[in-house]
C-alpha positions in Angstrom: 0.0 0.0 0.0 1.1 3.6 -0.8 -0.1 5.6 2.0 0.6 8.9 -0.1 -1.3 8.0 -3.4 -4.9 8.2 -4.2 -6.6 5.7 -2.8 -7.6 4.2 -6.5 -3.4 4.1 -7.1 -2.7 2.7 -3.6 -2.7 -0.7 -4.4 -4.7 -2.4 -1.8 -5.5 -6.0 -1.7 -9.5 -5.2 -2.1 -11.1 -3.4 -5.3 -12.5 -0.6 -4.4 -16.2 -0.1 -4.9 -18.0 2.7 -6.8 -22.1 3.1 -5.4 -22.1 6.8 -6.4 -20.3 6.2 -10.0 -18.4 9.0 -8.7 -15.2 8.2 -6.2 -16.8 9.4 -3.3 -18.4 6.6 -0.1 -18.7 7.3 3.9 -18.0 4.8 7.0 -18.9 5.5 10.3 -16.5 4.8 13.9 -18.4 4.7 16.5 -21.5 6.4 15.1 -19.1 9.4 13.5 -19.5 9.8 9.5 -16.6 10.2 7.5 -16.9 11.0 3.6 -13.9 10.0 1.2 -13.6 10.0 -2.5 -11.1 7.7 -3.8 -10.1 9.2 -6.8 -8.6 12.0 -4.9 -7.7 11.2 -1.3 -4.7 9.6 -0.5 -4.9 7.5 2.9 -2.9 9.3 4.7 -5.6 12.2 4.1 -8.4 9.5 5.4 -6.3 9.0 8.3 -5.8 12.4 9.0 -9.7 13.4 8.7 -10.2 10.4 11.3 -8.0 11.7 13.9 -9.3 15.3 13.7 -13.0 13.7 13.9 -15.2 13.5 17.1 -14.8 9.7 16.4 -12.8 9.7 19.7 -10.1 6.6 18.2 -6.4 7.7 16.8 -5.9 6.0 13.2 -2.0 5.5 12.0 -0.5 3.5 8.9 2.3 0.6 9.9 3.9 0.5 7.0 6.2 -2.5 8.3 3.1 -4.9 8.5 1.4 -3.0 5.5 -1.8 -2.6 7.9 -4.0 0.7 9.5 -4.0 0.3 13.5 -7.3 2.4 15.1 -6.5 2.7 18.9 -9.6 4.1 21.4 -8.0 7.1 22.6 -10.2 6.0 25.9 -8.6 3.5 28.0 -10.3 0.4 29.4 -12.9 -1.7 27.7 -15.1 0.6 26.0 -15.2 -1.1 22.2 -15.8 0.7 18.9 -17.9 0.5 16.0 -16.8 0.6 12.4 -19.2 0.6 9.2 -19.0 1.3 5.7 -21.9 3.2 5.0 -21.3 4.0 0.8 -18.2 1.8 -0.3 -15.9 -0.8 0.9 -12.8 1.3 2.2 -13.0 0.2 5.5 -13.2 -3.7 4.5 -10.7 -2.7 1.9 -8.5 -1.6 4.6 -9.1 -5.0 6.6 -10.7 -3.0 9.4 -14.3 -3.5 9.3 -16.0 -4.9 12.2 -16.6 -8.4 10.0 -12.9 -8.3 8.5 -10.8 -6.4 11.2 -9.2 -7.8 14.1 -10.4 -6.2 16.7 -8.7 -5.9 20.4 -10.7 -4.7 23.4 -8.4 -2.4 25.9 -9.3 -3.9 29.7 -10.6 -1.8 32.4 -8.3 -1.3 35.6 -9.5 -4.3 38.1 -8.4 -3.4 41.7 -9.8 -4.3 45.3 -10.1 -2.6 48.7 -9.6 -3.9 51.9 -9.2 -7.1 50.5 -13.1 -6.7 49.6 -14.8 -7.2 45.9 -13.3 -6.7 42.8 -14.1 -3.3 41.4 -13.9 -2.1 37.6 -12.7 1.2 36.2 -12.1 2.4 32.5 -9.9 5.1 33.8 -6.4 5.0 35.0 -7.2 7.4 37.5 -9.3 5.6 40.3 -11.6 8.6 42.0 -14.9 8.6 44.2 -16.9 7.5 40.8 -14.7 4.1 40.8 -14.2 3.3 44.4 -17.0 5.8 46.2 -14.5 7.1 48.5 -14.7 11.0 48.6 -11.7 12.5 48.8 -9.4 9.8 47.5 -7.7 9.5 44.3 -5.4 7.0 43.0 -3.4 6.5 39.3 -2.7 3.0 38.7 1.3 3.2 37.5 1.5 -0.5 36.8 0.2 -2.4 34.1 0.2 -5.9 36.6 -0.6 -5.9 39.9 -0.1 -3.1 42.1 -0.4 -2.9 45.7 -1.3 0.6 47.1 -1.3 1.5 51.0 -3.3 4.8 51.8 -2.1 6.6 54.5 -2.9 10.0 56.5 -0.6 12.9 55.1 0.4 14.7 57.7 2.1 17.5 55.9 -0.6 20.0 55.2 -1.6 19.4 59.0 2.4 19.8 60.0 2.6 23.3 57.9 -0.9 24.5 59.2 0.5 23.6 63.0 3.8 25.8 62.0 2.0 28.3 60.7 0.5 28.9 63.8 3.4 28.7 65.9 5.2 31.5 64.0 1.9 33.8 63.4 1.4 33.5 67.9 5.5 34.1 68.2 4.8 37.2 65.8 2.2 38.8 67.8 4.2 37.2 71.2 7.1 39.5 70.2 5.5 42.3 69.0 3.4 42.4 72.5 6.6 42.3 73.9 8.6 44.7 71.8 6.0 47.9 72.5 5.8 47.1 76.3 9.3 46.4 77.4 11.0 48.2 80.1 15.0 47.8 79.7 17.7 48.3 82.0 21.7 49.0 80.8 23.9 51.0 82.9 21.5 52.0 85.9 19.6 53.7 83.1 15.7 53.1 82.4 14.3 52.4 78.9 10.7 52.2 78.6 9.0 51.4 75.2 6.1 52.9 73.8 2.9 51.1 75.8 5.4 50.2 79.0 2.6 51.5 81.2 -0.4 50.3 79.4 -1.7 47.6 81.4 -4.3 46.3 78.8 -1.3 45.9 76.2 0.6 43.8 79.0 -2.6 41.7 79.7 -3.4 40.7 76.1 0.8 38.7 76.1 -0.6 36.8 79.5 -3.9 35.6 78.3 -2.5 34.3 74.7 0.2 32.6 76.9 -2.5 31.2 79.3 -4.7 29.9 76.2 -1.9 28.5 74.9 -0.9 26.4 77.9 -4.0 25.2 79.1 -5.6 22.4 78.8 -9.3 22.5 77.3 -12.2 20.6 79.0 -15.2 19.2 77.2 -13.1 17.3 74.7 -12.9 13.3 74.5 -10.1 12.5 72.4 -6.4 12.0 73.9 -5.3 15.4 72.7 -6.5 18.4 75.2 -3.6 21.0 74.5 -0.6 21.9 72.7 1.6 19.4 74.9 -0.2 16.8 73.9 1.2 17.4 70.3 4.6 17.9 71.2 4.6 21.8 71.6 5.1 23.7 74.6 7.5 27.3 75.2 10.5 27.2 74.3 11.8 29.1 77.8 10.9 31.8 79.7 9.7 33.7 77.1 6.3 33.8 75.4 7.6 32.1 71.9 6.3 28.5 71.4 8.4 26.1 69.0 7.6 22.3 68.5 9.6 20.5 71.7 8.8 16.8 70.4 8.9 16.1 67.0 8.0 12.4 67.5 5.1 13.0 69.6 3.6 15.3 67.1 4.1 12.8 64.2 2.5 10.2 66.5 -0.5 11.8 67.4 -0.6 13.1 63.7 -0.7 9.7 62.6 -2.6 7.6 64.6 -4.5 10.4 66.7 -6.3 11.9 63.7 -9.7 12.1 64.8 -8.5 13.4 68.3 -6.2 16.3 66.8 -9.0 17.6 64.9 -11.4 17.4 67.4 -9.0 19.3 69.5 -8.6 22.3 67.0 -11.8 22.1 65.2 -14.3 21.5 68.3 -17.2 23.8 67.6 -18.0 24.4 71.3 -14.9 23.7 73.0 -12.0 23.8 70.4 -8.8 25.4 70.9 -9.0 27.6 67.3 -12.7 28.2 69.0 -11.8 29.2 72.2 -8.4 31.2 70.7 -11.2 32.9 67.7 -13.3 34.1 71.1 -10.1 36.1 72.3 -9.0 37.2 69.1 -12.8 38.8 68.4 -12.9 40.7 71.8 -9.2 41.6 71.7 -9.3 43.2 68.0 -13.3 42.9 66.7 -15.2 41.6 64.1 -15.2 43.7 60.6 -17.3 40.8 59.4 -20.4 41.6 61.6 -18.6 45.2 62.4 -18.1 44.9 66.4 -15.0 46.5 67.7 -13.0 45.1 70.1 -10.5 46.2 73.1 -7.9 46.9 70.5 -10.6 49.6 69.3 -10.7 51.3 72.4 -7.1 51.8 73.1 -6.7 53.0 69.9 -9.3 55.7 70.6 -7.8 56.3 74.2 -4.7 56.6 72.6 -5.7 58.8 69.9 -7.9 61.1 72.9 -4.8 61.4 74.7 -2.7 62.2 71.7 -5.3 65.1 70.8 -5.3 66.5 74.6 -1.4 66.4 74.4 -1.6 68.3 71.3 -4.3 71.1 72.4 -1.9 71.3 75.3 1.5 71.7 73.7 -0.7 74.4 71.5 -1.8 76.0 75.0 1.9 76.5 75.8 3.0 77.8 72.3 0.2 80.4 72.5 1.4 81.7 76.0 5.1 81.4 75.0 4.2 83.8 71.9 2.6 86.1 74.3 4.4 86.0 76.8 7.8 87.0 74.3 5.2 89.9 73.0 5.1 91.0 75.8 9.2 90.6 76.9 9.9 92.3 73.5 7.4 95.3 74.2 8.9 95.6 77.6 12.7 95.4 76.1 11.8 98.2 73.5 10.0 100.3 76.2 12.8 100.4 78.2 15.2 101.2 75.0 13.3 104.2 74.2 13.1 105.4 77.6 17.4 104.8 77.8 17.7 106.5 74.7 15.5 109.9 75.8 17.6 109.2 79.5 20.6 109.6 77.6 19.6 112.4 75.4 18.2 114.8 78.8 21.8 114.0 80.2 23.4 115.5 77.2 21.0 118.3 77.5 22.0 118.9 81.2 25.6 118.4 80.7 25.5 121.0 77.8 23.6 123.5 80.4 26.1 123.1 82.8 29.1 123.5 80.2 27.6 126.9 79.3 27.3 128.4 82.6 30.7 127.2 83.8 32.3 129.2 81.0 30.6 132.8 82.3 
């Protein structure tokens, strides 16, 4: 067969009929109508229209075996169809379904828990194959493969760190505005030093942080029992057990989540009732402590203000009044000093008679 010449000049084994006394014929794959016309298509142009159809198959020439392969571009056992509708190009071509060979692809057979055996087309086995939500698994094998599902603990590991560093942020920032330092006998206080409510907000997160939380059932009722605790004296937490954490992570699951997820008791519950009365709630548009020192602050700062405007206003009178004082007494020098020439020019005048 040449693949490149007109179908009429390819030379295949089969005459080709002529219904329409024309060239031209049809087939169908897999319900998909294809028109030809052998007088002036080569096969490779048949091939090509088959590929770029909706037919859903991939058609090639293997020119080694002198034959045209159709592969389902589908896996698993799904079949096709092929018919010559006007002609005999397909039987011509050896693959008609009454002369082709036909091979049916196999669907993926696999088993869980040792249970049934269940069927997929796909590759990819998802909650439509194995009615597991959430699971999905591509079969990498073409014999038998064995495949253990296990909890992955890193999206729960980089949440937990996440956490640690966002409380250590707000831990040292806490810290960093209310300091008091000592170097050298002398004093340095930071900015909030004496704002009590500042302090108190550092002590409670620490408090939350370390407690243990009651109305929970698991195995895990605080941050110790994951393996995390302070790292010192200071406020910072850091993961002390790595082990521990993996542990509970692995074989605690339902516990863990119970423990941060709890809607009446759970530690992100009890740390999101803090949060809202420390700093508010744009969503519903409460305001929170956080609010109100920021509005005592701001008071103050206006007070200190009218204040240091109250002084600049008597500091500008107060030099008026120093200046008109200072040129008061100038003028009355100057006219001093001009009635003492007078006199001594008086007295100069009657000395000389």
């Amino acid at each position: 067969t040449t693949a490149s010449a007109t179908l009429e000049n390819a030379r295949l084994g089969v005459a080709l009929t002529d219904p329409n006394a024309d060239g031209s014929g049809s087939f169908k794959i897999n319900g998909v109508s294809i028109s030809y016309n052998f007088k002036t298509d080569s096969l490779n142009s048949v091939l090509s229209r088959i590929n770029s159809s909706s037919a859903g198959v991939t058609a090639s020439y293997d020119s080694v075996n002198d034959r045209v392969l159709l592969t389902n571009n589908n896996t698993g056992d799904v079949g096709f169809s092929i018919q010559d509708v006007s002609g005999n190009l397909m039987a011509a071509l050896k693959i008609s379904s009454s002369t082709g060979t036909l091979q049916a692809g196999k669907n993926a057979a696999f088993s869980i828990n040792d249970g049934g055996t269940l069927t997929s087309m796909s590759n990819t086995l998802d909650v439509s194959a194995h009615g597991i939500a959430g699971l999905t698994v591509t079969i990498n094998s073409k014999t038998t493969e064995t495949i253990t599902v296990a909890n992955d603990t890193t999206a729960v590991k980089s949440a937990i760190d996440d956490f640690i560093k966002d409380y250590n942020d707000a831990q040292g920032y806490i810290d960093t505005q209310t300091k008091i330092t000592t170097a050298s006998g002398k004093v340095t206080t930071a900015t909030l030093s004496n704002n009590q409510e500042v302090s108190s907000w550092s002590r409670t997160l620490r408090s939350l942080a370390f407690g243990t939380l009651s109305g929970l059932s698991g195995s895990v009722k605080n941050l110790d029992g994951l393996g995390i605790g302070f790292s010192g004296t200071d406020s910072t937490l850091k993961i002390l057990d790595t082990s521990k954490l993996t542990t509970a992570l692995t074989t605690a699951t339902t516990d863990v989540a119970d423990f941060f997820t709890n809607s009446t008791s759970g530690f992100s519950k009890t740390m999101g009732a803090f949060l809202i009365k420390t700093v508010g709630d744009s969503a519903y548009g409460t305001k929170g402590t956080l609010d109100n020192q920021i509005a005592a602050l701001t008071e103050a700062n206006t007070h200190l203000d009218e204040q240091i405007a109250d002084l600049e206003r008597q500091l500008a009178e107060r030099r008026q009044i120093l200046e008109s004082a200072f040129i008061a007494m100038d003028t009355a020098q100057s006219t001093s000093n001009n009635i003492m020439k007078q006199i001594s020019a008086i007295g100069s005048i009657g000395s000389s008679k």
